[in-house]
C-alpha positions in Angstrom: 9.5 120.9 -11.3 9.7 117.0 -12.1 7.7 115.6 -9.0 7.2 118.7 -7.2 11.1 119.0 -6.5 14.2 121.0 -7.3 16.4 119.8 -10.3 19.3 119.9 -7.8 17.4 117.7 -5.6 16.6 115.5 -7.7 20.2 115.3 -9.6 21.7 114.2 -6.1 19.0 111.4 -5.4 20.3 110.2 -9.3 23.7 110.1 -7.9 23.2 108.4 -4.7 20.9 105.7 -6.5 23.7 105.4 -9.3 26.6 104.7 -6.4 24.3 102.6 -4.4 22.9 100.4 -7.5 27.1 100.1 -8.5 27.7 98.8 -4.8 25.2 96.6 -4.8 26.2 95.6 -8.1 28.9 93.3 -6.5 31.8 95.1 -8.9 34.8 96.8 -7.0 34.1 99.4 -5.4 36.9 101.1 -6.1 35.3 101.1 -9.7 31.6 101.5 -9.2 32.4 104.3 -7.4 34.0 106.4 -10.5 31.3 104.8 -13.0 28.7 105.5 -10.3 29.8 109.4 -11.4 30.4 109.0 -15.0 26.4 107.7 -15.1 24.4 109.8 -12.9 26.9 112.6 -14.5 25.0 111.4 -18.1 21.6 111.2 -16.7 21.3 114.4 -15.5 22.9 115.9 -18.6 20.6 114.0 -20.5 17.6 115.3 -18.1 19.2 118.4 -18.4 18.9 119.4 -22.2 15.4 117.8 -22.2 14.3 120.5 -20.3 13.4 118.3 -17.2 14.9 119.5 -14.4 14.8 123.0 -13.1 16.3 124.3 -10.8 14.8 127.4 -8.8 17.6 129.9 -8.1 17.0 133.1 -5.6 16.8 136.6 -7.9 19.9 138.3 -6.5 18.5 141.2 -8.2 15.1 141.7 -6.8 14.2 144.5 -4.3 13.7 141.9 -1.5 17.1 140.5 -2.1 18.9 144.1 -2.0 16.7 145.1 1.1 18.0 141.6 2.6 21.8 142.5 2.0 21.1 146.4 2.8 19.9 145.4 6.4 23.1 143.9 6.6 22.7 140.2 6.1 25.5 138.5 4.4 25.1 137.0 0.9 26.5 134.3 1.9 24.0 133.6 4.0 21.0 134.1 2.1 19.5 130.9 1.2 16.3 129.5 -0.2 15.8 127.4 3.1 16.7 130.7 5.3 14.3 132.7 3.5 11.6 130.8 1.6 9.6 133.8 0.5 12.6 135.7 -1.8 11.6 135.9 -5.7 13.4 132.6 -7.5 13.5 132.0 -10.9 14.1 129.0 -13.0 17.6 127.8 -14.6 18.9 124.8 -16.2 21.3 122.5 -13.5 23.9 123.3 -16.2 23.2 126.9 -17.5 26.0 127.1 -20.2 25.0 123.2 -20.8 26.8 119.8 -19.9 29.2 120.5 -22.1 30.3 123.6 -20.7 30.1 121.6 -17.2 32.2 119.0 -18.4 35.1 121.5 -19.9 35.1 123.7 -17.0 35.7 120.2 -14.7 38.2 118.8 -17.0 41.0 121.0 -15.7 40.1 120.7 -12.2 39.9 117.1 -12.6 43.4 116.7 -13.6 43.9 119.8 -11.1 42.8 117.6 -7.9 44.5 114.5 -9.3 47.7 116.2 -9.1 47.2 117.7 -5.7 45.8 114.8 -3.9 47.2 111.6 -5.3 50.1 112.5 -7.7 52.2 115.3 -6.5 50.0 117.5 -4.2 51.4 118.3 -0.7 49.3 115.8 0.6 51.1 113.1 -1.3 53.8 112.3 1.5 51.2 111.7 4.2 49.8 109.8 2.1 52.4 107.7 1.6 52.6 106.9 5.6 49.2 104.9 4.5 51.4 102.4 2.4 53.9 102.3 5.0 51.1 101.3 8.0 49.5 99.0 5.9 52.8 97.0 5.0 53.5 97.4 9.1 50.4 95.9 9.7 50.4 92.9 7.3 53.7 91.6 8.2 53.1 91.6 12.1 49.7 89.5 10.8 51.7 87.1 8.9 54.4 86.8 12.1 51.9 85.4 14.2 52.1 88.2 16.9 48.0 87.8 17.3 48.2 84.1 18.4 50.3 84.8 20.8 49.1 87.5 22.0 45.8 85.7 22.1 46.8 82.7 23.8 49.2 84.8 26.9 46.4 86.7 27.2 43.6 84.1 27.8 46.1 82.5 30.4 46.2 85.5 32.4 42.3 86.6 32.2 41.1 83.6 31.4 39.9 82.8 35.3 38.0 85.8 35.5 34.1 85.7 34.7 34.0 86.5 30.7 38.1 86.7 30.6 38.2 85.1 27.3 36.3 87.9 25.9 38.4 90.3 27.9 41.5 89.2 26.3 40.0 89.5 23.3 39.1 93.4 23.8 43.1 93.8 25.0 44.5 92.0 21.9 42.0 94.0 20.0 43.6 97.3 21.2 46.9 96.0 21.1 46.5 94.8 17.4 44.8 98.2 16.5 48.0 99.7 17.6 50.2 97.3 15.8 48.0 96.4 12.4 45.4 98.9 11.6 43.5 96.7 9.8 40.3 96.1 10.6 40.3 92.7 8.1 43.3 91.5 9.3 42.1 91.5 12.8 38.6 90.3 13.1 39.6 87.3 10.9 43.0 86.4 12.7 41.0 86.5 16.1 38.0 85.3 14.5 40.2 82.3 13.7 41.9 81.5 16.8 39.6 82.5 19.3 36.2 82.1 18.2 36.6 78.3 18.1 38.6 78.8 22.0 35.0 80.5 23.8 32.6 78.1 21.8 34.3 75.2 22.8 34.5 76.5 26.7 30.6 77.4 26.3 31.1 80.9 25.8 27.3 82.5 24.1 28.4 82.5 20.1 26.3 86.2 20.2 29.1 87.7 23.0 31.8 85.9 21.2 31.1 87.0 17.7 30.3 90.6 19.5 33.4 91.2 21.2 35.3 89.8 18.1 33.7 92.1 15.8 34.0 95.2 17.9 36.8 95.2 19.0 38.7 94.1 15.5 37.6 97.7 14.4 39.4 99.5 17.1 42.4 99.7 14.5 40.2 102.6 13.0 40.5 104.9 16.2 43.8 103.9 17.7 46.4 105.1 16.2 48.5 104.2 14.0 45.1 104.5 12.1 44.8 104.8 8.1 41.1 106.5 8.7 43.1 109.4 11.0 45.7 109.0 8.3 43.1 109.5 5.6 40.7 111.7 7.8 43.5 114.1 8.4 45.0 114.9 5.2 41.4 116.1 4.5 40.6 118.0 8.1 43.8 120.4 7.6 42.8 121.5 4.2 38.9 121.8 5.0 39.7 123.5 8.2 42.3 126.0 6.7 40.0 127.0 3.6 37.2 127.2 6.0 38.4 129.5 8.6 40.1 131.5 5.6 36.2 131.8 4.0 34.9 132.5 8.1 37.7 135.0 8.1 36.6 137.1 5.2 33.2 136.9 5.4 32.8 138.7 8.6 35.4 141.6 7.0 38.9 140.4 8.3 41.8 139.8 6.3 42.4 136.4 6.8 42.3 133.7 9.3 45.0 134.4 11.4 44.3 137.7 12.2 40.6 136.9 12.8 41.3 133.7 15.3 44.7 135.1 16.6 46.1 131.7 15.7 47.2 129.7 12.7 44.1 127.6 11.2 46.2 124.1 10.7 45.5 120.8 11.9 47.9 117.3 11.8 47.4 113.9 11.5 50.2 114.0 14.0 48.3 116.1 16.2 44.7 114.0 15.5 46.7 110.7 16.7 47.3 112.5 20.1 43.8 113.6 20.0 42.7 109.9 19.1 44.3 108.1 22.3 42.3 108.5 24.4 38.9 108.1 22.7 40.7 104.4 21.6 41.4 103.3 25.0 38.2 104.5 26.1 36.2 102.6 23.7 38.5 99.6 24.3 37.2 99.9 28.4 33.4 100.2 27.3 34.3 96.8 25.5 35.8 95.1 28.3 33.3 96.7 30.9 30.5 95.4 28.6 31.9 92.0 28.4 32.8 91.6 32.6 29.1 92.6 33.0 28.0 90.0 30.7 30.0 87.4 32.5 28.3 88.7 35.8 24.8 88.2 35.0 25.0 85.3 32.3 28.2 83.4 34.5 27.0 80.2 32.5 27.2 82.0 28.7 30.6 83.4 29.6 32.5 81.2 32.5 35.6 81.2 33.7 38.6 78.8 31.8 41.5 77.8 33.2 44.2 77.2 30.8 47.3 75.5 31.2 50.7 77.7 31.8 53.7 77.3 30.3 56.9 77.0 33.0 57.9 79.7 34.5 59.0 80.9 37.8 56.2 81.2 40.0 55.5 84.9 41.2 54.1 85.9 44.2 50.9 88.4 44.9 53.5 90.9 47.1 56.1 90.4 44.3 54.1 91.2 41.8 52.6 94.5 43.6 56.2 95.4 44.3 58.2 95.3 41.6 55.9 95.6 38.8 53.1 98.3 40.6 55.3 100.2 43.4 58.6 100.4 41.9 58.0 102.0 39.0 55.6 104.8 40.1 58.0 105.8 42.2 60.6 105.7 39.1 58.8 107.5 37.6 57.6 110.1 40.3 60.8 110.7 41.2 61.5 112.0 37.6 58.4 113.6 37.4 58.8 115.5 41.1 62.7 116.3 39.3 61.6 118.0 36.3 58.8 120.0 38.8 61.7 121.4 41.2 64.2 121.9 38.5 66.6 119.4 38.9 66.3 117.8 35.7 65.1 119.6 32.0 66.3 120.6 28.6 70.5 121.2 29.2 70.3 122.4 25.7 72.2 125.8 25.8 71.1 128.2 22.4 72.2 132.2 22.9 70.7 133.8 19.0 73.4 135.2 17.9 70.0 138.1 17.3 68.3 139.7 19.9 65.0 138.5 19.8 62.1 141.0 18.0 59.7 142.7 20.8 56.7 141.1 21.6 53.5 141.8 19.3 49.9 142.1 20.9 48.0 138.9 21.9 45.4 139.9 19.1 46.1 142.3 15.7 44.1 145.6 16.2 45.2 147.5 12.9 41.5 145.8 11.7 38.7 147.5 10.1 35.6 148.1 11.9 33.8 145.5 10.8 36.9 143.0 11.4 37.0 144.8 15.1 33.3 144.3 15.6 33.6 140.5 14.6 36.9 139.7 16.6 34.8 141.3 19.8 32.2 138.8 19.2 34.6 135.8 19.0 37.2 136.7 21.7 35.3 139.0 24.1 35.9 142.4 25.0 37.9 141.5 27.3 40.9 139.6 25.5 40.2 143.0 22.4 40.6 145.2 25.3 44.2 143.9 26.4 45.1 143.8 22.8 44.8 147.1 22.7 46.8 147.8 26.1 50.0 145.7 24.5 49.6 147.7 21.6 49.3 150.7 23.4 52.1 150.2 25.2 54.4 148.9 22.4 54.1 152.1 20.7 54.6 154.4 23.9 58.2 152.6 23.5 58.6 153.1 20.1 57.1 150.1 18.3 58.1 146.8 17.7 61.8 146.1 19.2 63.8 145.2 16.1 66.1 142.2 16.4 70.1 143.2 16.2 73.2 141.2 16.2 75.0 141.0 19.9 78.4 141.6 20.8 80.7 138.7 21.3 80.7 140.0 24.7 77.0 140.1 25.3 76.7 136.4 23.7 79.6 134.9 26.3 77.8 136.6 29.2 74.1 134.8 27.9 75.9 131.9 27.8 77.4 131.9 31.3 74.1 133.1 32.6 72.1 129.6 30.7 74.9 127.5 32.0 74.2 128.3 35.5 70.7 128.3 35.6 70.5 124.8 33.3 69.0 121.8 35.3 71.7 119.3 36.6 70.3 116.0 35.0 69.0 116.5 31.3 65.7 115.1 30.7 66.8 113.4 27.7 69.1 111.2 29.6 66.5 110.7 33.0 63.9 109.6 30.7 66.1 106.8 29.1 67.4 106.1 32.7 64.3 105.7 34.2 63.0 103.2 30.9 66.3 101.3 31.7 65.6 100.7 35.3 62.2 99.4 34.5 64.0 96.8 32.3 65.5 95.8 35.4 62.5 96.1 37.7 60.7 94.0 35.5 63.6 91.2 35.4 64.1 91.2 39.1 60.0 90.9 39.0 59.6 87.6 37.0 63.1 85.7 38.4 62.9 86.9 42.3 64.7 83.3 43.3 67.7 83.7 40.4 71.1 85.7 40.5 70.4 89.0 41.2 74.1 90.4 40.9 74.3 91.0 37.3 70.3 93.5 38.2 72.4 94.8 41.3 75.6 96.0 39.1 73.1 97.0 36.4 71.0 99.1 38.9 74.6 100.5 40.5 75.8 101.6 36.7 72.0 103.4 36.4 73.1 105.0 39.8 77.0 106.0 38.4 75.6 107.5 35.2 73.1 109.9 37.3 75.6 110.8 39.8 78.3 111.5 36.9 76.3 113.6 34.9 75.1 115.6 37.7 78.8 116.4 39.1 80.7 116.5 36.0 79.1 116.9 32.5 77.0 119.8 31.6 75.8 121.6 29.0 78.6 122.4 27.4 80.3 119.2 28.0 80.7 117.4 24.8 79.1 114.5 23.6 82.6 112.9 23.1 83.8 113.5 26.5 80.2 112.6 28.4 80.9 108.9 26.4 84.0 108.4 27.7 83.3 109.2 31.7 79.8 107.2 31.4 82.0 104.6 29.6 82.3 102.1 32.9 78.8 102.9 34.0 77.3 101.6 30.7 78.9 98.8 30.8 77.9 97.9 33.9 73.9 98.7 32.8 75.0 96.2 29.5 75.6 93.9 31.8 72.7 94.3 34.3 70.3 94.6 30.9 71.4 90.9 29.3 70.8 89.1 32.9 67.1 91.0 32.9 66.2 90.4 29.4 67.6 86.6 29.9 65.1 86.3 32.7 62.3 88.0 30.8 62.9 86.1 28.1 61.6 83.1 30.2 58.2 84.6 31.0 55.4 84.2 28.4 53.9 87.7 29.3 57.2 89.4 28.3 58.2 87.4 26.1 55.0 87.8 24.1 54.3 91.4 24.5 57.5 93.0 24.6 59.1 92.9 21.2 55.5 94.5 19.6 55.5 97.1 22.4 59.1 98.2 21.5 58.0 98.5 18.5 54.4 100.7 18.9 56.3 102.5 21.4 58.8 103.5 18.5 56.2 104.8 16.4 54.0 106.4 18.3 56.2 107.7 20.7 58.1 109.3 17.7 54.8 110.7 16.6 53.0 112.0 19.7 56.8 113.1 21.2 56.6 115.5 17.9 60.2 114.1 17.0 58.8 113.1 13.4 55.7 113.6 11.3 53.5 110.0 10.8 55.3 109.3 7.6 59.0 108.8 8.8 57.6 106.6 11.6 55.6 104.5 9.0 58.5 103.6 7.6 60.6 102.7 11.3 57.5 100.4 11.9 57.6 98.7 8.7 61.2 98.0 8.5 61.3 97.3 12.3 57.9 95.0 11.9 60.2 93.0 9.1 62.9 92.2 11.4 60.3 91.2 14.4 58.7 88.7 11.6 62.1 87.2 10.5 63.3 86.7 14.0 60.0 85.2 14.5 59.9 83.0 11.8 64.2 81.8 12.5 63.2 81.2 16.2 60.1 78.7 15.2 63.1 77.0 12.5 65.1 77.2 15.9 68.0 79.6 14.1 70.0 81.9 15.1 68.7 85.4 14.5 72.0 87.5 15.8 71.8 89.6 12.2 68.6 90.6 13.3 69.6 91.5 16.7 72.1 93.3 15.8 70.1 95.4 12.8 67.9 96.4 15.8 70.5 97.4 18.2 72.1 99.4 14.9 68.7 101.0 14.9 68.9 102.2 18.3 72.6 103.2 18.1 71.8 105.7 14.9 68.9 107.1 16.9 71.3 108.2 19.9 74.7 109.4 17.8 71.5 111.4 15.9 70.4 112.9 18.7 73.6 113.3 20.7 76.1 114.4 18.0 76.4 116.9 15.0 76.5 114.9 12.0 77.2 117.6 9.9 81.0 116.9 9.2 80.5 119.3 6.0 80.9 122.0 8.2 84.4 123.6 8.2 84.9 122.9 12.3 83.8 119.6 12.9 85.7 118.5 15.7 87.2 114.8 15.8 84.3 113.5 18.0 81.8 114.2 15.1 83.8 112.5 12.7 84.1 109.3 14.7 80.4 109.8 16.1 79.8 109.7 11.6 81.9 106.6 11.2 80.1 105.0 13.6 76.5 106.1 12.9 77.9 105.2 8.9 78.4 101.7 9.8 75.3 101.4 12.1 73.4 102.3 9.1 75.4 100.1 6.3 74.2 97.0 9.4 71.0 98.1 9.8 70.0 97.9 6.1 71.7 94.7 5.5 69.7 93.2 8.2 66.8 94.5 7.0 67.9 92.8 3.5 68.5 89.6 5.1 64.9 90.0 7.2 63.5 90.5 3.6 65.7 87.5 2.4 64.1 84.9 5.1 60.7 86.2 4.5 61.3 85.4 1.2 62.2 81.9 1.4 59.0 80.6 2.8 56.9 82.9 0.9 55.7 85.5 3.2 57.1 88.3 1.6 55.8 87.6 -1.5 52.1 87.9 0.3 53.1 90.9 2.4 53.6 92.6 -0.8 50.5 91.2 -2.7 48.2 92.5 -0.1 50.0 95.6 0.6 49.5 96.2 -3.1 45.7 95.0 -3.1 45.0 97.6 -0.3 46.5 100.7 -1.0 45.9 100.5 -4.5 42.1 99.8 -3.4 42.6 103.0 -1.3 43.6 105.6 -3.9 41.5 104.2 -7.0 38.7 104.9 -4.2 40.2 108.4 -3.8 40.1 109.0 -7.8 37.0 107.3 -7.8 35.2 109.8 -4.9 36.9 112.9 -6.9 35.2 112.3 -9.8 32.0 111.9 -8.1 32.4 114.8 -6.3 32.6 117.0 -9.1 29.6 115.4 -10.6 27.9 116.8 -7.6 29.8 119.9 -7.6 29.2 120.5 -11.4 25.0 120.7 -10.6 24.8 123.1 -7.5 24.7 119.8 -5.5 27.4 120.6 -3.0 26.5 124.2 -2.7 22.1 123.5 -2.1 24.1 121.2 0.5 26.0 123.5 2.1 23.3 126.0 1.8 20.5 123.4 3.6 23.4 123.0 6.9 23.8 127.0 7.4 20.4 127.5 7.5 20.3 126.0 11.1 21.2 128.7 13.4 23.2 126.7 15.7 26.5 125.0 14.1 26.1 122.3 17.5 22.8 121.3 15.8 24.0 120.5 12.0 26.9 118.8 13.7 24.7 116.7 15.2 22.6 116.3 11.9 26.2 115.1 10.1 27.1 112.8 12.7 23.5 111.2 12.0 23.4 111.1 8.6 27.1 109.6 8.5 25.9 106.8 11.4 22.8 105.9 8.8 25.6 106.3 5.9 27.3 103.5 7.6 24.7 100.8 7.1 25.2 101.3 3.3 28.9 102.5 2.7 32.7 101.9 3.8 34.5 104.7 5.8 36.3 105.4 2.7 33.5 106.4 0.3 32.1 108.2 3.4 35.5 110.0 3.8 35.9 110.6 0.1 32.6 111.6 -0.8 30.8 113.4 1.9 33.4 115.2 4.5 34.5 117.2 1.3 30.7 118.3 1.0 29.8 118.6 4.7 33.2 119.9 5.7 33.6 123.1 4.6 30.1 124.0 7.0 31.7 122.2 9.9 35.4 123.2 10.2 33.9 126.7 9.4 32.7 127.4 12.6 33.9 127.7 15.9 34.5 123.9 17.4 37.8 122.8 17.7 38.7 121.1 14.6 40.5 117.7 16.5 37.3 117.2 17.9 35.1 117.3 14.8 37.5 114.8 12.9 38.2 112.4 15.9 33.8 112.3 16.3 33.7 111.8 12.9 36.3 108.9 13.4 34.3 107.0 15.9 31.5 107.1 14.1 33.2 105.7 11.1 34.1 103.3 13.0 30.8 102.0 13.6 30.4 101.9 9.9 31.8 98.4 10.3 29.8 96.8 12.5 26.4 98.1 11.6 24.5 95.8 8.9 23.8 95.0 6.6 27.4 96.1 4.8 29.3 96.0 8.1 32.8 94.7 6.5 33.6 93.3 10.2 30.9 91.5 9.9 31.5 89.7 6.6 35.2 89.1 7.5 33.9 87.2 10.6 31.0 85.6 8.7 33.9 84.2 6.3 35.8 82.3 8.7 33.1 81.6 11.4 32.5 77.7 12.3 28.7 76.6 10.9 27.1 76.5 14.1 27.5 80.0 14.5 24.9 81.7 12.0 24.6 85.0 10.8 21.9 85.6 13.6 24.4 85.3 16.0 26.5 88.1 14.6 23.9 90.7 13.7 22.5 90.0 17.6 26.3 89.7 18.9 26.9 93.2 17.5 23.8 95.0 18.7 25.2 96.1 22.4 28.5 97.2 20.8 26.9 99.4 18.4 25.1 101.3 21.4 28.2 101.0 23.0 29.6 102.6 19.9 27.0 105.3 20.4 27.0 105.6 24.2 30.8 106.4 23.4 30.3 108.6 20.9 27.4 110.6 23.6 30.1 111.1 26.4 32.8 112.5 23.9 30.2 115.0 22.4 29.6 116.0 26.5 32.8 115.5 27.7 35.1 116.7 24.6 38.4 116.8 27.1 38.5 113.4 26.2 40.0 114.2 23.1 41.8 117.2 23.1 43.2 117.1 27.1 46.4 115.1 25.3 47.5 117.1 22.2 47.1 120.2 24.5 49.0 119.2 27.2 51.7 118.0 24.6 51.7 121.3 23.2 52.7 122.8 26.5 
């Protein structure tokens, strides 16, 4: 053996000096990444057929191999690091010869091309990375983050470190809006960086917070990395528990875990919420600290605020603390006692089939024995009671077709027991009434008749529903008796957004929130999957940027409006009327509910046309589509790229001695833990993308094959990717900040700015591994 180690060993420390001499090489990465393969791929052929490397394989046919596998070790377990002392014998890395390697990869090159970037089922949520990337650019090029900025220094400013506080908030709120970790760090980088200098902020907690909290678009979602992350996690964690499955004698994976083995990106961005806003905390804990013991590195600035009415403390506490908790305890405390819920009535025209057992107990043995381990004897022994008892009543209820008779009665039964208020309507009730809350809030000394008759109409509609319309009502009929009622809300809802309007806060803030709210609210609600609401956020981020850009050229942007409002109105007929008009019955409400939506839609594109049209003129489209081209394009020549260098490693036994080396710990806790370390040292040298790309398709079959929960695995893995950025010396956050950092500050200041947000980064990282509730408490109450 060539330096006393294993030809595989060696092969994969040719590869990971070829990939790291191509990055340092200063070509694209995107490139060096596939010609990193196509070298080390050469050298080790070359070292190959000269006899070089060796590789020392276990004898599978050996006495103390077949003694091993008769005591009843499994094979796939048996492993050179497990059990040093077996008989080996020496091969070649490529026993049939590289060119037996490279014919047997050929086809399953062109195999993974199709299934993950051409036509693969992977492909649409892919696409959603497009979609969030064009979302994010354009809300960059509108602007939104100087504003944001500058509102939000006004209102924290005064406190000890404020300015870096803001800066956190924006940072979150941008993460949630852009995604973009580039796009970020050098917008804020730009416009608030000079701000804390110039008030004597330290440039190391200035270029810190900046930094950090620029790469919180990696964990909140929106994020491309969950997006990316995701796409990976379901596959690995499906053919894992499919390969955990059969090797302990079941069938497959369902039957062994009692539940399907699939994971979401939609599911990961509820999982990554909360780990987001935590990190976000640590941030702006880190920074009030800072302020407390260093006032004079991180003062207090008072800026100057535009006019607006002035609000006081008790006003402030009442209608925008008091109010609406109890808005929205009240509809909480409804949906608890009943009074409000789903009103949607659905009697099968099919009984329903009999209940199974909770677990599958037509297993062998083996299967049993395993299952036992897993679930305890416990759950195995009520399995076999439901089965038990499923049988003593002849099996499995078969589903039949009811009477006409039976179906009326179901129905009349459902009706009466529906909730009087549906929860549907309450919710956008109670969202309505904030409106006005929040209007009353900022304009306490102005007209407060048009809030009053808007507040009455909120009032009407409740009260209407809940004595006249349910669940069989029809849509048509509801419209017309909360006709006056919505009216009078119309009317209440122009005086309140007229006063908001006014403030800077609202003004600022709201139009992005409307828009995040869209998304991930669609998302997280489960109404759509992330690629549907990629593209609502990038058509809806065109319109903010147009009537952004015609409000600064002081136009009218009623197209605009209107598109949005068109928007709105093809999202309620949708959910509040059959569209189907194909169907031989539609009644005459459906048809006009059609004509309607129809037109809505016809509006909605044309304003998003003429949004496109006024980008266009001052040449912001034209750059929206440039770098959404540079970036995605960037992102799946990096996924070709990784491919191929993953089957270089594949083609040697590198993946496999991998694989081999993490299951010869005994505890799957402790080679987690090994992974998350290797992929935090990872991060000094490589992007999140060649880490995703290149090593979670090597580590992950050993991680999602055990028994962690697999949105926990994949949102740790997140945050430490995340990290990748701000850890030198090839932190990207760092050379985006470098780039448009004033001279004074020096690259010293960065690398030491970045330091207590790195251990930050890990002390986040620490409490999620102890406290993993923190991640999964959301998609599992969602699931409920």
């Amino acid at each position: 053996m060539l330096f006393g180690l294993d030809g595989v060993e060696i092969g994969l420390i040719i590869v990971f000096l070829c990939l790291f001499g191509g990055i340092l090489t200063g070509f694209p990465v995107a490139f060096a990444i596939g010609g990193a393969g196509l070298l080390s791929f050469g050298i080790i052929a070359a070292l190959d057929s000269a006899g070089i490397l060796v590789h020392e394989a276990i004898d599978s046919g050996s006495q103390a191999y077949r003694d091993l596998v008769n005591s009843g070790v499994n094979p796939a377990t048996i492993s050179h690091f497990r059990f040093p002392d077996l008989p080996t014998y020496a091969e070649p890395l490529f026993p049939g010869g590289w060119e037996q390697a490279v014919d047997r990869n050929l086809s399953f090159i062109v195999n993974r091309m199709n299934e993950r970037v051409f036509a693969g089922a992977s492909i649409e949520t892919l696409l959603a990375v497009l979609m969030f990337v064009m979302m994010g650019i354009v809300l960059e090029r509108s602007k939104i983050a100087n504003d944001l900025l500058t509102t939000m220094a006004r209102v924290f400013g005064p406190l000890p470190g404020g300015l870096a506080v803001s800066v956190v908030i924006v940072g979150a709120f941008l993460a949630a809006s852009t995604g973009i970790v580039g796009a970020t760090v050098v917008t804020m980088g730009l416009l608030s960086l000079p701000t804390m200098l110039r008030h004597g902020y330290s440039p190391q907690l200035a270029t810190g917070v900046i930094a950090a909290s620029g790469t919180l678009g990696q964990i909140i979602p929106p994020s491309i990395v969950i997006v990316l992350l995701g796409t990976l996690a379901g596959d690995l964690y499906s053919a894992a528990q499919e390969a955990r499955a059969q090797a302990v004698g079941c069938t497959d994976a369902l039957t062994y875990l009692g539940e399907p083995a699939v994971v979401s990106v939609g599911t990961l961005f509820q999982a990554a919420m909360l780990p987001g806003i935590f990190l976000a905390g640590l941030y702006a804990l880190y920074a009030f600290g800072y302020a407390m013991f260093n006032p004079s590195k991180a003062p207090p600035v008072h800026l100057e605020h535009t006019h607006h009415e002035t609000i006081t403390r008790r006003e402030g506490l009442l209608w925008f603390l008091a109010v609406p908790v109890i808005l929205i305890g009240a509809a909480i405390v409804s949906g608890q006692v009943g009074f409000s819920g789903s009103q949607r009535i659905v009697v099968n025209e099919f009984t329903e089939a009999g209940a199974t057992a909770s677990l599958r107990t037509n297993v062998s043995d083996q299967c049993q024995v395993a299952m036992i381990d897993l679930h305890g004897q416990e759950a195995w022994d009520t399995a076999i009671a439901e089965q038990q008892a499923i049988e003593a009543s002849g099996g499995v209820q078969q589903s039949v077709q009811r009477t006409p008779e039976q179906i009326e009665a179901l129905t009349i039964e459902v009706v009466e027991n529906a909730p009087k208020i549906g929860s549907g309507l309450l919710t956008v009730m109670v969202l309505l009434a904030l409106v006005i809350a929040f209007g009353r809030g900022v304009a306490p000394h102005a007209n407060l008749t048009p809030l009053l008759i808007g507040a009455g109409g909120i009032v009407a509609v409740l009260a209407l529903d809940t004595l006249f319309v349910g669940p069989l009502t029809s849509s048509g009929t509801a419209f017309v008796i909360y006709a006056i009622p919505f009216l009078a809300i119309a009317y209440g809802l122009k005086a309140a957004a007229g006063y908001l309007s006014k403030n800077e806060l609202f003004r600022v803030v709201f139009p992005p929130l409307v828009l995040i709210v869209a998304v991930l609210g669609s998302i997280l609600g489960g109404v759509t999957n992330p690629t549907p609401a990629a593209g609502l956020g990038a058509g809806g981020a065109l319109l903010l940027a147009a009537y952004r850009k015609l409000a600064d050229e002081h136009k009218t942007s009623k197209i605009i409006i209107g598109a949005a409002f068109a928007v709105v109105v093809m999202i309620l007929i949708g959910a509040n009327f059959d569209l189907r008009i194909g169907r031989g019955d539609a009644p005459f409400e459906d048809w006009a509910a059609y004509i309607v939506a129809l037109g809505a839609f016809y509006f909605a594109m044309f304003g998003i046309l003429y949004a496109c049209w006024v980008l266009v003129r001052d040449g912001t489209l034209g750059i929206v589509v440039r770098e959404t081209a540079k970036v995605t394009s960037m992102v799946f020549t990096i996924l070709i790229g990784s491919q191929l260098l993953n089957l270089v490693v594949i083609s040697f036994g590198g993946e496999h001695y991998i694989q081999q080396f993490l299951r010869s710990f005994d505890n799957e806790f402790t080679v987690f833990l090994l992974v998350m370390l290797v992929l935090f040292v990872l991060g000094f040298v490589l992007d999140f993308l060649e880490i995703i790309y290149i090593v979670v398709p090597i580590v992950g079959p050993v991680i999602y094959g055990g028994t962690m929960d697999p949105k926990w695995v994949t949102i740790m893995i997140a945050v430490n990717l995340q990290t990748s950025f701000l850890t030198p010396p090839f932190g990207f956050a760092l050379f985006y900040l470098r780039g448009v950092a004033p001279k004074e500050v020096t690259t010293g200041h960065i690398y030491k700015g970045i330091i207590p947000f790195v251990l930050i980064q890990v002390i986040g990282i620490g409490m999620l591994w102890a406290f993993p509730d923190i991640v999964t408490i959301v998609p599992n109450l969602l699931s409920r």
